[in-house]
KEMARTI-127172 format. One record per residue (C-alpha): residue number from 0; x, y, z. Coordinates in pm, 1 decimal, padded with zeros to 6 digits. Layout:
BEGIN
<rec><i>NUM</i><c1>X</c1><c2>Y</c2><c3>Z</c3></rec>
...
# end
This chain:
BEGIN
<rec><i>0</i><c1>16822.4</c1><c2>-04626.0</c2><c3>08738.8</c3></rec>
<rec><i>1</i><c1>17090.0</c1><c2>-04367.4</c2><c3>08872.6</c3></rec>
<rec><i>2</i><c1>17313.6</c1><c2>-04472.4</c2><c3>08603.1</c3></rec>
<rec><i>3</i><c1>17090.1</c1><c2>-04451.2</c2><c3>08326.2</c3></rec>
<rec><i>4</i><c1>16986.9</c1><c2>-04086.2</c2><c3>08458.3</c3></rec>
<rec><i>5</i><c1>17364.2</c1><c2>-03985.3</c2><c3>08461.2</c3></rec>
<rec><i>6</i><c1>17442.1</c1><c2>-04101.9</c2><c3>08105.3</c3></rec>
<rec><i>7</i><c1>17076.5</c1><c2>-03913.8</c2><c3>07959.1</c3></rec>
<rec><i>8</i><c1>17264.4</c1><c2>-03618.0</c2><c3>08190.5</c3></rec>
<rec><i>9</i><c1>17603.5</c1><c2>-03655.7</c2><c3>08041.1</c3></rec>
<rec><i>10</i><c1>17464.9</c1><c2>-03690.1</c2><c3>07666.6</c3></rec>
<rec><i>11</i><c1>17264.7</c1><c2>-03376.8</c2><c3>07713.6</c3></rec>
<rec><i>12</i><c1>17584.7</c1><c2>-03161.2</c2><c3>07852.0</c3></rec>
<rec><i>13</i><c1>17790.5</c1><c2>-03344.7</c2><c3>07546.8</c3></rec>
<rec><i>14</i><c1>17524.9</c1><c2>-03186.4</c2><c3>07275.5</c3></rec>
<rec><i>15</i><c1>17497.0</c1><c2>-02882.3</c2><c3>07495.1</c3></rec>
<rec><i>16</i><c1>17433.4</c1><c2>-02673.5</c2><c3>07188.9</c3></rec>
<rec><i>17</i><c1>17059.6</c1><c2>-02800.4</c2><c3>07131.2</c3></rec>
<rec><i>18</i><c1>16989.3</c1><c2>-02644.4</c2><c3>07486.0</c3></rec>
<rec><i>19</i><c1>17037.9</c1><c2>-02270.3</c2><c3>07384.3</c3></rec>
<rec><i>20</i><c1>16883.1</c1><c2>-02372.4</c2><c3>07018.0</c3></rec>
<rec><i>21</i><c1>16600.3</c1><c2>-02479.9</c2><c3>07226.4</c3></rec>
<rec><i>22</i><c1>16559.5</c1><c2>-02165.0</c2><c3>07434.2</c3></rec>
<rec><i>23</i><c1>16586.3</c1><c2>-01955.1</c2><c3>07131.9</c3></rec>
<rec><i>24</i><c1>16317.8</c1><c2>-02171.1</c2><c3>06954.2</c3></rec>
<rec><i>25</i><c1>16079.1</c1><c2>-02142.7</c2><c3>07253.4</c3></rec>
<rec><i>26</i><c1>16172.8</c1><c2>-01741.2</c2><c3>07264.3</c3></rec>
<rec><i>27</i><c1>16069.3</c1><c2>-01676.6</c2><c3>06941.3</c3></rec>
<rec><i>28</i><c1>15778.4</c1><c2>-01852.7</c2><c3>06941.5</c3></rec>
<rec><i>29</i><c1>15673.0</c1><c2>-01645.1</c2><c3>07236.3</c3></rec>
<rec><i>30</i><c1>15783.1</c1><c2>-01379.1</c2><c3>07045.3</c3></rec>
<rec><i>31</i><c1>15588.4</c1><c2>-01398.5</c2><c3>06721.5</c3></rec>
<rec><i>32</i><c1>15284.1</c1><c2>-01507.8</c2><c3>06901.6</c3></rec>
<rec><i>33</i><c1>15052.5</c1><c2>-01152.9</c2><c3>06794.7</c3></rec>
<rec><i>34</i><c1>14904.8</c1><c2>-00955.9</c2><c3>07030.9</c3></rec>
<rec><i>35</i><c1>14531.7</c1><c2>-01083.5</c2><c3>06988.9</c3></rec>
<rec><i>36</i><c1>14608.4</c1><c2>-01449.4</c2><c3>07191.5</c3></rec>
<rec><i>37</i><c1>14599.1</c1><c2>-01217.4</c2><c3>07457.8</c3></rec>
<rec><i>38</i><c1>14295.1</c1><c2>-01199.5</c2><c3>07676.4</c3></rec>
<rec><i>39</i><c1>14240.0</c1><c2>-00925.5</c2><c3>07896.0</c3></rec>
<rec><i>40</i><c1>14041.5</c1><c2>-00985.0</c2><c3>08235.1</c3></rec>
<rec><i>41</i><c1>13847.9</c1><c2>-00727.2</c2><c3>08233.6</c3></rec>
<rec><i>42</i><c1>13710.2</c1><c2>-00416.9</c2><c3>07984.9</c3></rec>
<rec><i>43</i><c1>13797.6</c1><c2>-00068.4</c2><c3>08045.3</c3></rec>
<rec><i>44</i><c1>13416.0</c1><c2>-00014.9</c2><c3>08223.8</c3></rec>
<rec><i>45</i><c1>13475.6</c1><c2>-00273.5</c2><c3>08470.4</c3></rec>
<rec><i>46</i><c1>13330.5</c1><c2>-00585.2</c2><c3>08339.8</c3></rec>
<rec><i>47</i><c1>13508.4</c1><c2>-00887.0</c2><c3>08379.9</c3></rec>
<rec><i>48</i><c1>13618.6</c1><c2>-01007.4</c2><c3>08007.5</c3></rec>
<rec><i>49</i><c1>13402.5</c1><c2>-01280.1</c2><c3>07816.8</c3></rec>
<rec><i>50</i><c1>13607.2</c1><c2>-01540.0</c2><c3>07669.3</c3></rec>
<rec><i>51</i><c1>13292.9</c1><c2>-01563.5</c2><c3>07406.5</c3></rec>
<rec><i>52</i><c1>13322.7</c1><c2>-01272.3</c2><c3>07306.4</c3></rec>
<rec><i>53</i><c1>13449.9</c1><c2>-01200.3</c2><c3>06967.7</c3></rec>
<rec><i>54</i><c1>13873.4</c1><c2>-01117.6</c2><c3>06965.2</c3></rec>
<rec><i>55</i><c1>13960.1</c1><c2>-00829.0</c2><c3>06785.4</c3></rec>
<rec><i>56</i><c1>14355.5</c1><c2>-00769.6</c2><c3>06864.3</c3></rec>
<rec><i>57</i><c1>14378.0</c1><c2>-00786.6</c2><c3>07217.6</c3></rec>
<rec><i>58</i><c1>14161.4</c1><c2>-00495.5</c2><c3>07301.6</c3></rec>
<rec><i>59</i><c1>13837.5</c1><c2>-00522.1</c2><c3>07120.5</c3></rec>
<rec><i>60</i><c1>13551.6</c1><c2>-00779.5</c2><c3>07178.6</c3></rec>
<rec><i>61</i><c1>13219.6</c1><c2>-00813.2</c2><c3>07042.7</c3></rec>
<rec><i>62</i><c1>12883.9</c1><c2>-00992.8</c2><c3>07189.7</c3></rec>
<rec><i>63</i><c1>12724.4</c1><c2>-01215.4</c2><c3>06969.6</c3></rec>
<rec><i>64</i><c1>12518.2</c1><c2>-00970.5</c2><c3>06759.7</c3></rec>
<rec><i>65</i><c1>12205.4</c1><c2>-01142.3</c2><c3>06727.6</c3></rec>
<rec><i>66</i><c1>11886.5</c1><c2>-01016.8</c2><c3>06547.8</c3></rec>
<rec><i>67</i><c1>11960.5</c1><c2>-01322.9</c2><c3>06312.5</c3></rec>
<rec><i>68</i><c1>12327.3</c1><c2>-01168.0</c2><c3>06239.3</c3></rec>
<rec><i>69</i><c1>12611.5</c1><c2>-01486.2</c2><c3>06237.5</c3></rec>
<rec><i>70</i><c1>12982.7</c1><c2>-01459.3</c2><c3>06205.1</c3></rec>
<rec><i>71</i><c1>13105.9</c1><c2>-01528.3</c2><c3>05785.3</c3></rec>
<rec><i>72</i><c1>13477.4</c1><c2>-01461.9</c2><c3>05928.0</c3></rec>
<rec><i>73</i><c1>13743.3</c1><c2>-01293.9</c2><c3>06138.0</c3></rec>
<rec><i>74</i><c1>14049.7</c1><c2>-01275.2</c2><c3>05920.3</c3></rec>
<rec><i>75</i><c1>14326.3</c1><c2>-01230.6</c2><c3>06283.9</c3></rec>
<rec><i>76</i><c1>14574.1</c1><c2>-00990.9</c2><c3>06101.9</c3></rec>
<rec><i>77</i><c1>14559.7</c1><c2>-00860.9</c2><c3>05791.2</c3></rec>
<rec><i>78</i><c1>14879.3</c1><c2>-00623.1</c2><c3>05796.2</c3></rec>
<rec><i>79</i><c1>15124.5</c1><c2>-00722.8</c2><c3>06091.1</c3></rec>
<rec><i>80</i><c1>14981.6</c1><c2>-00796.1</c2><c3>06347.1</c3></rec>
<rec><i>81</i><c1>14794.3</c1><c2>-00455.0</c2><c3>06430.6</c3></rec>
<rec><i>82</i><c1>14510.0</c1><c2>-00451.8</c2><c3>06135.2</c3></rec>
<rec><i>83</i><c1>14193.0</c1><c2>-00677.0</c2><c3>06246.0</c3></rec>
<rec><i>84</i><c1>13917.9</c1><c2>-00730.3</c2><c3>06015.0</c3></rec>
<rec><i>85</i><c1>13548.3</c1><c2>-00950.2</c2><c3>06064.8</c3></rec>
<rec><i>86</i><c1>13255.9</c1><c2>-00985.0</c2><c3>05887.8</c3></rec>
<rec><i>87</i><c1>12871.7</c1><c2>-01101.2</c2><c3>06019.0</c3></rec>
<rec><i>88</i><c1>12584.7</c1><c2>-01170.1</c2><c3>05740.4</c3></rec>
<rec><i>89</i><c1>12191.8</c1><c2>-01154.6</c2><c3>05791.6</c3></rec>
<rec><i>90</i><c1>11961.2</c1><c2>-01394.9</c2><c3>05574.0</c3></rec>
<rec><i>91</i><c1>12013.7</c1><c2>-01649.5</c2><c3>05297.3</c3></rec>
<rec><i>92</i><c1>12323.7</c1><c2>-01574.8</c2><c3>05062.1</c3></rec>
<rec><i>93</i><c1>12225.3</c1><c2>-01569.9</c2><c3>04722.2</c3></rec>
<rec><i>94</i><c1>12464.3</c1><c2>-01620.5</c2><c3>04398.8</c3></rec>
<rec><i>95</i><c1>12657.5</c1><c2>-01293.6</c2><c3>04246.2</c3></rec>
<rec><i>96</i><c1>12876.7</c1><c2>-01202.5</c2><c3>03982.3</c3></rec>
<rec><i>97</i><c1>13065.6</c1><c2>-00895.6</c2><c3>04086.7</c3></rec>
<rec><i>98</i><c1>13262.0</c1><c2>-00632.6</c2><c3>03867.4</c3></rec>
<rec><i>99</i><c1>13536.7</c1><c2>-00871.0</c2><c3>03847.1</c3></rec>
<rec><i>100</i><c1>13303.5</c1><c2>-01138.7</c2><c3>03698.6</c3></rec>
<rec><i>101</i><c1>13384.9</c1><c2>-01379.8</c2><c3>03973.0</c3></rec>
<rec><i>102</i><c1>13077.0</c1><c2>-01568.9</c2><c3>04142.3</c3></rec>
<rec><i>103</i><c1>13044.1</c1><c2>-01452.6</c2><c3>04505.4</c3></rec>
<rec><i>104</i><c1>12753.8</c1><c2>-01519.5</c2><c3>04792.6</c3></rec>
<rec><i>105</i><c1>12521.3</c1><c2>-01190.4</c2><c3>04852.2</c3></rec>
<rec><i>106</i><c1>12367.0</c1><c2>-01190.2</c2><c3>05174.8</c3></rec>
<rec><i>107</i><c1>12075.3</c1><c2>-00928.8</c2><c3>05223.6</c3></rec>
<rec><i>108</i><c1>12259.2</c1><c2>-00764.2</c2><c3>05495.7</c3></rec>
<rec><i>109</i><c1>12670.5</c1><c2>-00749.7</c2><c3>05634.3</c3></rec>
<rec><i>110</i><c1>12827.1</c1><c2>-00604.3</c2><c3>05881.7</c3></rec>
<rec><i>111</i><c1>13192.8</c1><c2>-00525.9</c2><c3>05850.5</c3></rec>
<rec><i>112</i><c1>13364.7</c1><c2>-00450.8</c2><c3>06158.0</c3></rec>
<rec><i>113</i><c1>13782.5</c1><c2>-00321.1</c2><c3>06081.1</c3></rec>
<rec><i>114</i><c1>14009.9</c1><c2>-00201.7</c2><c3>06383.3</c3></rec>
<rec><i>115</i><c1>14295.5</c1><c2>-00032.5</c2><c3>06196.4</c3></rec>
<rec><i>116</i><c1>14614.1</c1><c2>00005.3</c2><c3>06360.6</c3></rec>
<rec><i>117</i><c1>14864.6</c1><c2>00319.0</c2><c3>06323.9</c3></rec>
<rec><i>118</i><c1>15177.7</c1><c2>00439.1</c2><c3>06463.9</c3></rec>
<rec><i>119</i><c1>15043.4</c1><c2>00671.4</c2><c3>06723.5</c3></rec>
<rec><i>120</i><c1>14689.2</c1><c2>00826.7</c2><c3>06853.9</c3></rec>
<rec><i>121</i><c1>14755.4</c1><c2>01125.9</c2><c3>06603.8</c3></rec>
<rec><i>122</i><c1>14802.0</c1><c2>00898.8</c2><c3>06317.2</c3></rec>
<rec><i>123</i><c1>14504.6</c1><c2>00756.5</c2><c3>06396.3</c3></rec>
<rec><i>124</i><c1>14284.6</c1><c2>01086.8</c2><c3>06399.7</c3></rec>
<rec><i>125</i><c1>14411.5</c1><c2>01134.9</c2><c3>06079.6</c3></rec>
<rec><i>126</i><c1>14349.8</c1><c2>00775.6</c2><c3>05941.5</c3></rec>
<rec><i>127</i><c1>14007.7</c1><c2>00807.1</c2><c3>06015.1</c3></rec>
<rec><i>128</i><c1>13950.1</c1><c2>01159.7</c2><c3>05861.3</c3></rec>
<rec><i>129</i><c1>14092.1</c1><c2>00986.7</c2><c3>05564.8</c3></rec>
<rec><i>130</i><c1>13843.1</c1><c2>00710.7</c2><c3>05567.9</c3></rec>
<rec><i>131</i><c1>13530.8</c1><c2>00915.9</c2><c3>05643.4</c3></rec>
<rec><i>132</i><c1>13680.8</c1><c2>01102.4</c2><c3>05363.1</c3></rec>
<rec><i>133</i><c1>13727.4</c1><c2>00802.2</c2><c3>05131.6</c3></rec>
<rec><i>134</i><c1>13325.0</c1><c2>00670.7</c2><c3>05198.9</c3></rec>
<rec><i>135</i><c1>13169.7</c1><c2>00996.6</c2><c3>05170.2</c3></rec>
<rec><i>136</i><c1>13336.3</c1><c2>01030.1</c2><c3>04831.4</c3></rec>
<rec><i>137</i><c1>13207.5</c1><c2>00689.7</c2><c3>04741.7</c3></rec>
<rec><i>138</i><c1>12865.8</c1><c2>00697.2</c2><c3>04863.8</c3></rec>
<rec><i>139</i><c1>12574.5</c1><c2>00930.0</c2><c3>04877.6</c3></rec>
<rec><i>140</i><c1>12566.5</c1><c2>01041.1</c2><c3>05230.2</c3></rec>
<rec><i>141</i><c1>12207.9</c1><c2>01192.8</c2><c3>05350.5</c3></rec>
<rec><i>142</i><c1>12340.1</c1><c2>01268.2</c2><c3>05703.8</c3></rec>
<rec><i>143</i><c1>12626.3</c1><c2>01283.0</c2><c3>05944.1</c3></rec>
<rec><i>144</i><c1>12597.9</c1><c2>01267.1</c2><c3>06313.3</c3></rec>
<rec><i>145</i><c1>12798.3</c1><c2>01186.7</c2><c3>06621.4</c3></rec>
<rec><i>146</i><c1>12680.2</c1><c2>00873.9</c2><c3>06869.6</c3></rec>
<rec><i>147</i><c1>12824.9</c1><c2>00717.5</c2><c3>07165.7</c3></rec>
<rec><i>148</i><c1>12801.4</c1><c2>00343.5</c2><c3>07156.1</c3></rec>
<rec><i>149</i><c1>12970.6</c1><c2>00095.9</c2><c3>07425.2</c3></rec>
<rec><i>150</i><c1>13142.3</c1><c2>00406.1</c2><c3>07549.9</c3></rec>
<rec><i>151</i><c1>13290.9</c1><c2>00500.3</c2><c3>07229.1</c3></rec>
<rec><i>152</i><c1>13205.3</c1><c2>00795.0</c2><c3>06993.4</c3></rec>
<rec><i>153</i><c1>13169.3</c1><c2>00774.4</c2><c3>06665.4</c3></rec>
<rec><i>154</i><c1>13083.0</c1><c2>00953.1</c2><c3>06404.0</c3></rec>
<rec><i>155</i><c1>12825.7</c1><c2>00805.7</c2><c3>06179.8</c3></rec>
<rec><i>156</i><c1>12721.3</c1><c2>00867.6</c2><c3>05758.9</c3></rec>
<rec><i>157</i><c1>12396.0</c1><c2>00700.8</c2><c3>05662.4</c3></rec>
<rec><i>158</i><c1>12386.2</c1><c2>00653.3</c2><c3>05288.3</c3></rec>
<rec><i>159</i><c1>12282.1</c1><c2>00517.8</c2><c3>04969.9</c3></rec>
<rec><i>160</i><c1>12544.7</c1><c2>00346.2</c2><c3>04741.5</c3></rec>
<rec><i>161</i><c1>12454.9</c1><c2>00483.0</c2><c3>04430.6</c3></rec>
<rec><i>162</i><c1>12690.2</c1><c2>00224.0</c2><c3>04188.4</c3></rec>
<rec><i>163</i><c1>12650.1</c1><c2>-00038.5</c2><c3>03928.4</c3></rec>
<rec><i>164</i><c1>12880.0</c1><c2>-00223.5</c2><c3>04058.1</c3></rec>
<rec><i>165</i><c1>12759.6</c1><c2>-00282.6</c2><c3>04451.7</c3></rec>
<rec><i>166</i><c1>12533.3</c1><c2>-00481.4</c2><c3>04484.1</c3></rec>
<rec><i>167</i><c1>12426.4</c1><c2>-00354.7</c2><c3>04797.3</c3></rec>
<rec><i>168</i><c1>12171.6</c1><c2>-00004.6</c2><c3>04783.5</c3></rec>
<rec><i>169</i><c1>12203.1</c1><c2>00144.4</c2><c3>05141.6</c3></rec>
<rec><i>170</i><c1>12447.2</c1><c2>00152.9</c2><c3>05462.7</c3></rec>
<rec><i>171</i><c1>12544.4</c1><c2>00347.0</c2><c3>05743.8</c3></rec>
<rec><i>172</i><c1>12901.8</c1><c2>00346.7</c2><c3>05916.2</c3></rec>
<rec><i>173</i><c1>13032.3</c1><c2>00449.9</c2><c3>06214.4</c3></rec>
<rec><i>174</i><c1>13401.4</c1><c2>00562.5</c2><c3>06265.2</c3></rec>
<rec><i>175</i><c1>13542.6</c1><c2>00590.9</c2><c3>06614.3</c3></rec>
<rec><i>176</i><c1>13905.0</c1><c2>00574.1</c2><c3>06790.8</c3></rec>
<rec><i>177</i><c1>14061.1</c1><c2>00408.6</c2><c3>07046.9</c3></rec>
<rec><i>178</i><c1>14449.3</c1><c2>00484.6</c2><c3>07143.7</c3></rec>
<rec><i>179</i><c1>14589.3</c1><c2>00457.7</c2><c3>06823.2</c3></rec>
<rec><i>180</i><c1>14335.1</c1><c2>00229.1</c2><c3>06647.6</c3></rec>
<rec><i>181</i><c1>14027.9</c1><c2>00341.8</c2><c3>06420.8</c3></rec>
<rec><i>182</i><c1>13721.7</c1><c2>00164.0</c2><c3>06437.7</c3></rec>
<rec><i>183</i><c1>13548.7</c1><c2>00121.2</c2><c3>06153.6</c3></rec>
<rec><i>184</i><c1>13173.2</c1><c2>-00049.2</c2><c3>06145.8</c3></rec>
<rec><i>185</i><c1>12990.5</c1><c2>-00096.5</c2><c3>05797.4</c3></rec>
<rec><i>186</i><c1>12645.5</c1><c2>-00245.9</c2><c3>05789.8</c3></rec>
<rec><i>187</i><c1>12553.3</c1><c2>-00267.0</c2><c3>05419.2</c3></rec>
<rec><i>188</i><c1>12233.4</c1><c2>-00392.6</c2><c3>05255.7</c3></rec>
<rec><i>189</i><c1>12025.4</c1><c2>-00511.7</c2><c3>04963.5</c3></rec>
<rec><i>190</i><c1>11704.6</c1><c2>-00276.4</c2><c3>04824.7</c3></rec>
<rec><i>191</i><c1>11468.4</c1><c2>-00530.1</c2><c3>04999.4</c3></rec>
<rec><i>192</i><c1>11638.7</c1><c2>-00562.8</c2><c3>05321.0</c3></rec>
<rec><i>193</i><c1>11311.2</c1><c2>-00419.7</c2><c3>05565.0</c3></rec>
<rec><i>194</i><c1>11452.5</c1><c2>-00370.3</c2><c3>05870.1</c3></rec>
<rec><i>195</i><c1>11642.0</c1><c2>-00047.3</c2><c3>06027.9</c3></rec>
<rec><i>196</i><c1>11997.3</c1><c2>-00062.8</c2><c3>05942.9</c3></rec>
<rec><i>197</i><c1>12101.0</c1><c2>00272.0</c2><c3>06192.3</c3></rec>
<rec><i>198</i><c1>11932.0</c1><c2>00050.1</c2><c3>06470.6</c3></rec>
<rec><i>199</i><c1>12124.6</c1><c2>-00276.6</c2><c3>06333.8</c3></rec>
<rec><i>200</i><c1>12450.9</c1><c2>-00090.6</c2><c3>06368.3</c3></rec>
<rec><i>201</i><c1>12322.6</c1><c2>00071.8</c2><c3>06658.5</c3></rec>
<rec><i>202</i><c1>12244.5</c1><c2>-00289.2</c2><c3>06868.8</c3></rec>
<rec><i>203</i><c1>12562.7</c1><c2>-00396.8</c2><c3>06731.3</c3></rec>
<rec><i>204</i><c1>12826.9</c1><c2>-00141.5</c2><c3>06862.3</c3></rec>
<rec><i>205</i><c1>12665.3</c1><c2>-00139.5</c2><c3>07189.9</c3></rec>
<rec><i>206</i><c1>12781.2</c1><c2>-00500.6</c2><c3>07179.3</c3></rec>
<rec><i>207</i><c1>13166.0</c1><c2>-00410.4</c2><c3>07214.4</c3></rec>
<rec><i>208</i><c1>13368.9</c1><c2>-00379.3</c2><c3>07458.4</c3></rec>
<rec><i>209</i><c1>13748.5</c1><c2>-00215.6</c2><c3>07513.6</c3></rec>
<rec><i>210</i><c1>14035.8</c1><c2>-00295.7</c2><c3>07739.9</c3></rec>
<rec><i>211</i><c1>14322.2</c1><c2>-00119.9</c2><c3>07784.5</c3></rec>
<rec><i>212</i><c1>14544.0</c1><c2>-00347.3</c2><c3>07894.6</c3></rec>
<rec><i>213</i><c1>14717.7</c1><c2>-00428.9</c2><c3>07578.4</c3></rec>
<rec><i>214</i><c1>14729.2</c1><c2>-00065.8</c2><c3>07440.2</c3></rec>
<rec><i>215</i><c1>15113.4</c1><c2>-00113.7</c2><c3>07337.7</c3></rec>
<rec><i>216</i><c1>15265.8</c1><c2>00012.5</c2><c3>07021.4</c3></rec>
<rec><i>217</i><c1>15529.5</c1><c2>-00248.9</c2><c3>06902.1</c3></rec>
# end
């Protein structure tokens, strides 16, 4: 048994070059691993972390929605690994041929949810301007107001969408910050969607939570 040990030893010192190709393989790996496999313990308000919650990045998660909402998808990283996108969808999806003439499912009501990373908390104030900016010259907003939800604040434009080509006739989103991320939250709806879709949004971002922890430029 000693013998075989010292010749597995001997042949591993002969080929030591797969030891430091090794290393570097499990160095890398730890490397490109993003940021959102990260769990923090706890949220920036004290609660301990839940593991059920929706991941977005390492320093966003959201409850389970509810009020019939389930998750369609949460795409990890969409630029890098600092751009974090997810979708939830109310009712039964129906069949749609959108301005592209491509066949897509309609639900009756989505929520969008984007956390949109930038190079510093400046950056980010402006990103968001930009976006508010963007929807309110895309839409046709009836009001603006400012809410805190979850401990955030955001800034919030209820509207119609006024297009031919979307599908969906009202919305409100809510723009916030958070270190150098923008938080963006969309619900959009069909014309015979009856319930309250500032309440939706409203039960929805109280649902989040924020850590801290992992608030780290790259």
């Amino acid at each position: 048994m000693i013998r075989t040990i010292r010749r597995i030893w001997l042949f591993i010192m002969q080929k030591w070059l797969i030891i430091p190709i090794i290393v570097l393989f499990f160095v890398a790996i730890a490397l490109i691993i993003p940021r959102f496999s990260r769990i923090p313990e706890r949220t920036d308000d004290g609660q301990t972390w839940d593991p059920k919650w929706e991941m977005m990045g390492s320093v966003m998660g959201v409850e389970d929605p509810g009020n019939g909402f389930t998750l369609l998808n949460n795409d990890t990283a969409l630029a890098g690994n600092d751009t974090f996108y997810a979708s939830w969808v109310k009712g039964e999806a129906r069949e749609y041929t959108n301005a592209d003439n491509k066949a897509v499912n309609l639900y009756p009501a989505q929520i969008y949810l984007l956390l949109y990373g930038c190079g510093d908390e400046e950056q980010a104030g402006e990103a968001r301007s930009d976006w508010m900016a963007r929807e309110e010259g895309t839409y046709e907003v009836h009001s603006r107001h400012e809410e805190t939800w979850g401990g955030q604040t955001f800034s919030v434009l209820d509207y119609t969408c006024g297009s031919d080509t979307n599908p969906y006739s009202r919305g409100v989103s809510a723009f916030g910050l958070f270190g150098h991320y923008v938080i963006i939250a969309e619900l959009t709806c069909t014309g015979d969607f009856e319930e309250n879709e500032q309440l939706l949004l409203q039960h929805f971002l109280e649902g989040c939570h924020y850590s801290s922890t992992y608030l780290t430029i790259d």
